[in-house]
C-alpha positions as CSV (number, residue, x, y, z in Angstrom):
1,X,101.6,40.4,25.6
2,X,104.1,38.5,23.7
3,X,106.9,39.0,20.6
4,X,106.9,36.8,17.9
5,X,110.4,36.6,15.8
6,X,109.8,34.1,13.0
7,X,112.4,33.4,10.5
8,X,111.2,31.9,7.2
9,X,111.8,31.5,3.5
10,X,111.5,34.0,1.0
11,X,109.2,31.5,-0.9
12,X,106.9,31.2,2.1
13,X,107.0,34.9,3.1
14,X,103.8,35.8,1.2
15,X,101.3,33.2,2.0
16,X,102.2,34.1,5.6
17,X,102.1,37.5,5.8
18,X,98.6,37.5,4.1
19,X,97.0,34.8,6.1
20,X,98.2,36.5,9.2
21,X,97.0,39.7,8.4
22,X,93.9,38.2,6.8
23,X,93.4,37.0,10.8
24,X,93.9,40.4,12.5
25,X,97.5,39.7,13.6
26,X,99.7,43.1,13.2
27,X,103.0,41.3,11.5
28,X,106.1,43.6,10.4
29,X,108.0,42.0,7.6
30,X,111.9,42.7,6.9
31,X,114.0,41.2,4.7
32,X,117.2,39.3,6.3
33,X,119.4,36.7,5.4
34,X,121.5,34.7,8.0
35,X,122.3,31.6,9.2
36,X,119.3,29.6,9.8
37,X,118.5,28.7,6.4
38,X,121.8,30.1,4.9
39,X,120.0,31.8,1.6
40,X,117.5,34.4,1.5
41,X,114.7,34.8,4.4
42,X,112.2,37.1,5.3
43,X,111.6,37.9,9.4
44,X,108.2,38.6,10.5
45,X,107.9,40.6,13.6
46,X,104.2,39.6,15.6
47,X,102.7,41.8,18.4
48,X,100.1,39.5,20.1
49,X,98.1,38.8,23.0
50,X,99.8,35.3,25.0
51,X,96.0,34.0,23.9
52,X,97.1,33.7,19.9
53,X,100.3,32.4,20.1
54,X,99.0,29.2,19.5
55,X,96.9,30.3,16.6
56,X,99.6,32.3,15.0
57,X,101.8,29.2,15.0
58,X,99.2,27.0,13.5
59,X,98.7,29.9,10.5
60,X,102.8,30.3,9.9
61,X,102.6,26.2,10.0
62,X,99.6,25.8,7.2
63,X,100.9,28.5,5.0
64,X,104.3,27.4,5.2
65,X,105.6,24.7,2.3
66,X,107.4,21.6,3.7
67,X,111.1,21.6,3.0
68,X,113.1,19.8,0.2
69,X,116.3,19.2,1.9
70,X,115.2,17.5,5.6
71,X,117.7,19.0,7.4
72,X,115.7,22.4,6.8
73,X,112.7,23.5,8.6
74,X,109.8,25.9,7.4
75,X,110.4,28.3,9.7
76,X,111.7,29.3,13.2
77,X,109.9,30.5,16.0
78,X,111.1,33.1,19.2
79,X,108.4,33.7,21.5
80,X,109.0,36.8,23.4
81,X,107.5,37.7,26.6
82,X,106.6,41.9,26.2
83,X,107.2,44.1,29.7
84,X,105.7,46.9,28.1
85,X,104.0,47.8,24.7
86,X,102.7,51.5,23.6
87,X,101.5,52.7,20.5
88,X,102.3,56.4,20.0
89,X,100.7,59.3,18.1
């Protein structure tokens, strides 16, 4: 099981958060702002099998838009390994 923690812009926020969920990926979304793109961002949180990494990060990379400004990216990335993941009722 792995954590994603991906940091991108407001702008892009949508498309992503749609076409992830449109692909059975279970994505929490909170609003941040920080020093990675130094204006307003959105984090997604992603719970996903080590299998879909890859396919999650080809998603956030098609419905991301390419920057403006090159020293800006369209998003950034932690993979997480997860120890231990439960669900409670």
């Amino acid at each position: 099981m792995k954590m994603m923690i991906v940091v991108l812009r407001d702008e892009d926020a949508e498309n992503v958060l749609k076409a992830l969920t449109d692909d059975s990926f279970g994505v929490t979304r909170i609003a941040s702002t920080g020093g990675f793109f130094r204006r307003g961002n959105t984090t997604l949180i992603i719970g996903t099998d080590a299998e879909r990494v890859d396919s999650a990060l080809e998603v956030i990379r098609s419905h991301t838009t390419p920057p403006v400004d090159t020293t800006h990216r369209r998003a950034t990335v932690f993979v997480l390994n997860v120890d231990r993941f439960e669900r409670l009722d």
